[in-house]
KOLGUTOR-172033 format. One record per residue (C-alpha): residue in one letter; x, y, z. Coordinates in pm, 1 decimal, decimal comma. Each point is the difference from the previous one (the first is absolute). Layout:
BEGIN
+------+----------+----------+----------+
| resn |       c1 |       c2 |       c3 |
+------+----------+----------+----------+
|    A |        X |        Y |        Z |
...
+------+----------+----------+----------+
//
This chain:
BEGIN
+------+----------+----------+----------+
| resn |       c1 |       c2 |       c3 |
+------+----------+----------+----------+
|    X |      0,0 |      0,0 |      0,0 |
|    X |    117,8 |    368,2 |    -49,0 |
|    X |    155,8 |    200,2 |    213,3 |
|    X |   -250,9 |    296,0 |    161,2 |
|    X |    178,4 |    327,4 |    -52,5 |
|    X |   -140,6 |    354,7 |    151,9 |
|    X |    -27,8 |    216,0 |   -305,6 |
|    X |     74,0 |    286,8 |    190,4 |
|    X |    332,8 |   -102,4 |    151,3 |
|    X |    106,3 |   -120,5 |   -333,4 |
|    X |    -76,6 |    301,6 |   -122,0 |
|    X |    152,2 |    194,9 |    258,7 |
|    X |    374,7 |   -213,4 |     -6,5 |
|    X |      0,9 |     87,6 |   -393,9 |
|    X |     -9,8 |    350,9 |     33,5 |
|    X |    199,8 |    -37,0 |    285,0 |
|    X |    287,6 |   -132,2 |   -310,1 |
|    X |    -78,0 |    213,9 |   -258,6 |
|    X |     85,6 |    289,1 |    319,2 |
|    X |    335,9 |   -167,0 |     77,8 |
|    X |    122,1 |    -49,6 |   -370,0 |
|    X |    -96,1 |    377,3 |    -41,6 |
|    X |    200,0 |     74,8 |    305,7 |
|    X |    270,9 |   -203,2 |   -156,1 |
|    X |     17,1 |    176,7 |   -343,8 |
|    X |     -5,9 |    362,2 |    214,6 |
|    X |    299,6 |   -101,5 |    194,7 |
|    X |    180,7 |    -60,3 |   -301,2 |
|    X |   -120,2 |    305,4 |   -184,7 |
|    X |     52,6 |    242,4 |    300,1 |
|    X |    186,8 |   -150,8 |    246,3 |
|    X |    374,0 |    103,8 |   -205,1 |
|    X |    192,3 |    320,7 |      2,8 |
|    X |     -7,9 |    277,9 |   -218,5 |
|    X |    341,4 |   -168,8 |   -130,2 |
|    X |   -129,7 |   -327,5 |    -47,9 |
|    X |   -285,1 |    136,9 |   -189,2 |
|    X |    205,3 |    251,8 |   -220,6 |
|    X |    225,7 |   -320,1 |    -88,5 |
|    X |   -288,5 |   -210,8 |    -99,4 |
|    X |   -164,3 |    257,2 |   -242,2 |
|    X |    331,2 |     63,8 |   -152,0 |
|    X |     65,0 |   -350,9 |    -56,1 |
|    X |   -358,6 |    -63,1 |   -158,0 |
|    X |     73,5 |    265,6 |   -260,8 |
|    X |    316,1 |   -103,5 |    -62,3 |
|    X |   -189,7 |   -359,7 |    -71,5 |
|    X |   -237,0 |    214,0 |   -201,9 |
|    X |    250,8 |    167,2 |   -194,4 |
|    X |    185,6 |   -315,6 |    -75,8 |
|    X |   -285,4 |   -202,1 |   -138,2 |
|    X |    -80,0 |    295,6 |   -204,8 |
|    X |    272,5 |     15,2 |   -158,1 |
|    X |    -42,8 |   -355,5 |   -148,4 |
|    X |   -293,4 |     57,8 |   -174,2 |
|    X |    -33,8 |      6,5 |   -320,5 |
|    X |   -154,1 |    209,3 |   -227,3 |
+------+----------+----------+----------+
//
């Protein structure tokens, strides 16, 4: 037989993950120095800039 759930805990414990994931992606987005950050958008466009470069026309 299957397994009685309560909808509303279930329900409840989901959000509850979708909050800590959320929590997890702001740590990483601004949880790092002005540095850090300044380092990582230079190194995107250089990434940028490079694959650009390769394409043809």
């Amino acid at each position: 037989m299957a397994e009685i759930i309560n909808l509303n805990k279930a329900r409840k414990a989901k959000a509850k993950a979708g909050d800590k994931t959320r929590a997890a992606e702001n740590r990483l987005a601004f949880g790092r120095s002005k540095a850090d950050k300044r380092k990582a958008e230079a190194e995107k466009a250089l990434a940028e800039r490079r694959l650009d470069e390769h394409e043809r026309e």
